[in-house]
C-alpha positions as CSV (number, residue, x, y, z in Angstrom):
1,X,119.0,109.1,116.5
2,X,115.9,109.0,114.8
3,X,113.8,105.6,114.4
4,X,113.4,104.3,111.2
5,X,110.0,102.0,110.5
6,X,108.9,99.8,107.9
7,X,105.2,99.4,107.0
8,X,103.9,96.7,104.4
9,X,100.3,94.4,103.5
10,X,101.3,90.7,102.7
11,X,99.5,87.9,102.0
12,X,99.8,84.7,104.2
13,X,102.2,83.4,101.6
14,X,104.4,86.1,101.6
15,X,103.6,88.1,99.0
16,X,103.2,92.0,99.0
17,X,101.3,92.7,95.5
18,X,98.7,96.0,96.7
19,X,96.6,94.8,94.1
20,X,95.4,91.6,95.9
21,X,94.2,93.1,99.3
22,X,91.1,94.9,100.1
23,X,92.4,97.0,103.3
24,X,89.2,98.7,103.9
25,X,88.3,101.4,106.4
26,X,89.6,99.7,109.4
27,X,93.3,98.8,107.6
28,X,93.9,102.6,106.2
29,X,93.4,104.0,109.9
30,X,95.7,102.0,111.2
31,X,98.5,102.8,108.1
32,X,97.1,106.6,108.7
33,X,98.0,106.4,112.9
34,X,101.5,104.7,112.1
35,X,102.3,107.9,109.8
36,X,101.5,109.8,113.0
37,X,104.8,109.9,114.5
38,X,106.4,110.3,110.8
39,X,108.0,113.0,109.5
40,X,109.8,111.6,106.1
41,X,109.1,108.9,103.9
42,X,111.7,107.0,101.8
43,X,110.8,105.2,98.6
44,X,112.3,103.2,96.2
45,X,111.0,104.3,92.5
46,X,108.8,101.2,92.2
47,X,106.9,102.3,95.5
48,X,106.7,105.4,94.5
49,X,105.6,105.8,91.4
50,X,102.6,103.4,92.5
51,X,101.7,105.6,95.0
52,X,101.9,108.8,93.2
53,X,100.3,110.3,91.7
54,X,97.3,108.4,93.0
55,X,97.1,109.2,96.7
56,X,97.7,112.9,95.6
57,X,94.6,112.9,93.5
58,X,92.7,111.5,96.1
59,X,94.0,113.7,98.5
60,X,93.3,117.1,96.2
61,X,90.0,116.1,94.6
62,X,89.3,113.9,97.9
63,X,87.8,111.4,95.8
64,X,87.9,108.1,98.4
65,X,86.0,107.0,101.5
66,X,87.1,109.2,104.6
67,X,89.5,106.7,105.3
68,X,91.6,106.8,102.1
69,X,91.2,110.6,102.0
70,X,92.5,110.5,105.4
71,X,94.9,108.1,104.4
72,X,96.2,110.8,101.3
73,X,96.1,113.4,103.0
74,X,98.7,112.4,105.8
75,X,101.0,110.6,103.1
76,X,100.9,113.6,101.0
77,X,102.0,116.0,103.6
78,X,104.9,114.0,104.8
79,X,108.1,114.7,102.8
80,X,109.5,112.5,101.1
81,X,112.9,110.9,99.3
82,X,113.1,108.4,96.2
83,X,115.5,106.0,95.4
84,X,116.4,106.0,92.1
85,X,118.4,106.3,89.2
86,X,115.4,106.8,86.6
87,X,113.1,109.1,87.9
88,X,113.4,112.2,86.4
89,X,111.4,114.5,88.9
90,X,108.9,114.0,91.4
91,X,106.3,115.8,93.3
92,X,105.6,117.9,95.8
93,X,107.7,117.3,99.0
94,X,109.6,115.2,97.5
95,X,114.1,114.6,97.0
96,X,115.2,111.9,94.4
97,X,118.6,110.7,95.3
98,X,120.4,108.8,92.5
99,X,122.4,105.8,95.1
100,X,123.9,104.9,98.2
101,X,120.6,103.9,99.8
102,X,121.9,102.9,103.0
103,X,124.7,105.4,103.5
104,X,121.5,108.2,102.6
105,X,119.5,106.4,105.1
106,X,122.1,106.3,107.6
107,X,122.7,110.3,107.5
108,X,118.8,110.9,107.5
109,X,118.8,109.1,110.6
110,X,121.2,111.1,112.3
111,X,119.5,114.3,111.7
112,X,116.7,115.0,114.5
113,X,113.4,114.8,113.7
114,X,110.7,112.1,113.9
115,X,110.1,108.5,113.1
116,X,111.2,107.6,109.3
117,X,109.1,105.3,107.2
118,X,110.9,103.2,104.6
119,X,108.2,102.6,102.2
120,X,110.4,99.5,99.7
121,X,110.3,96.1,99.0
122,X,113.3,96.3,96.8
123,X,115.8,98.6,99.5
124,X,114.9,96.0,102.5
125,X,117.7,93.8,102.1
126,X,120.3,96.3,102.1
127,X,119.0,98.2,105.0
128,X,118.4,95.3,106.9
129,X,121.7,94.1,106.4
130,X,123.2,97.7,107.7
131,X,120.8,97.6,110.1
132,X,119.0,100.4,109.9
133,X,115.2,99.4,110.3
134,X,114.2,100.0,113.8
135,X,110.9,98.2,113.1
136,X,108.1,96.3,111.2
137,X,104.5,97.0,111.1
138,X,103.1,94.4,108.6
139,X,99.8,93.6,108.0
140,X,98.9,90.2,106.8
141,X,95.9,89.4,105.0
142,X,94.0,86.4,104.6
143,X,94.7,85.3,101.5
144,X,96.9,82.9,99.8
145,X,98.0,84.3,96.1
146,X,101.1,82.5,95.1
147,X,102.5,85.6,92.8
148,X,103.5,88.7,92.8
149,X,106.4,90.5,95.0
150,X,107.7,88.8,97.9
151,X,108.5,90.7,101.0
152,X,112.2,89.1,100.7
153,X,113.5,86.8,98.0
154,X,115.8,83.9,98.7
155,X,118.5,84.5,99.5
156,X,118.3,87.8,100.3
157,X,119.7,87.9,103.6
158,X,123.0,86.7,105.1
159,X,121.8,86.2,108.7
160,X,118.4,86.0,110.5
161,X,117.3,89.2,111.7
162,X,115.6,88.5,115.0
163,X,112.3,90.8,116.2
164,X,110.0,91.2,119.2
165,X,106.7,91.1,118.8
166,X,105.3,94.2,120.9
167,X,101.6,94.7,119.6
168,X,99.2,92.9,117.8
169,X,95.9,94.5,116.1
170,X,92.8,92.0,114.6
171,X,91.1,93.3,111.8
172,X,87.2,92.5,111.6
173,X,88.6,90.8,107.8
174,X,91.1,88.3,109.2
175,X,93.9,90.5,108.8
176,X,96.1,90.9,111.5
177,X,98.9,93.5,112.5
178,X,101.6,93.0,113.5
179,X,104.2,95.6,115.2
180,X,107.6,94.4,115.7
181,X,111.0,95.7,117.2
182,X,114.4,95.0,116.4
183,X,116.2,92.7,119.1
């Protein structure tokens, strides 16, 4: 059964609004060499949508640094499925499924293949409850912002999910990784 991994930037309150952080060089190697052992992404529309068409660009008219052209390339080659009941097509590489995130998930796990990144702040509850994340890489940044997304709203969980801790990574900003596995 394949692995499935979720990969997210939050602040030290919590929060997981992109817009705050600064990742730098250093921070899109490290999302980069987690993708290494990926071979599907899955999204929720929200994710999605502010990922693409953006790291595409970058990636065809290789229009970052190194590191976030490195960082497009690998996401863009990955395939990918969406979550949603909206989206009316998507890009390259790329499924929409209209529901049933966790019983999708589920059969996507079964199939072989690699590692599968789940790429959604709004799906983590359910598949956490159906336990079907593997495990966490989150990156937490040094800042406080008090707004924005939160990795998990109250409430969102009906029991503690309990992780190990099996790597930790110290960015030259203050951020720090963090890799976790399911217990």
């Amino acid at each position: 059964m394949r692995t499935v991994t979720f990969a997210m930037n939050i602040s030290l309150d919590g929060y997981c609004d992109h817009t705050v952080f600064n990742p730098g060089e250093s921070i899109h190697d490290y999302f980069t060499q987690t993708m290494d052992d990926v071979d599907l992404l899955f999204f929720g529309r929200v994710m999605y949508e502010l990922m693409f068409p953006y790291w595409s660009d970058v990636a065809a008219n290789q229009s970052g640094t190194a590191d976030e052209i490195r960082f497009a390339e690998k996401l863009t080659s990955i395939d990918k499925v969406v979550v949603s009941k909206s989206l009316q097509s998507a890009g390259n590489n790329t499924r929409i499924i209209r529901g049933n995130p966790s019983g999708e998930l589920l059969k996507l796990k079964q199939q072989p293949g690699k590692k599968i990144s789940v790429d959604s702040v709004s799906l983590l509850p359910e598949l956490m409850a159906a336990g079907l994340i593997d495990e966490f890489h989150l990156v937490v940044h040094p800042v406080i912002v008090g707004r924005g997304r939160r990795l998990l709203d109250q409430g969102s969980l009906d029991e503690n999910l309990n992780l190990k801790l099996v790597d930790t990574l110290v960015f030259k900003s203050g951020a720090v990784a963090l890799h976790y596995l399911k217990q």
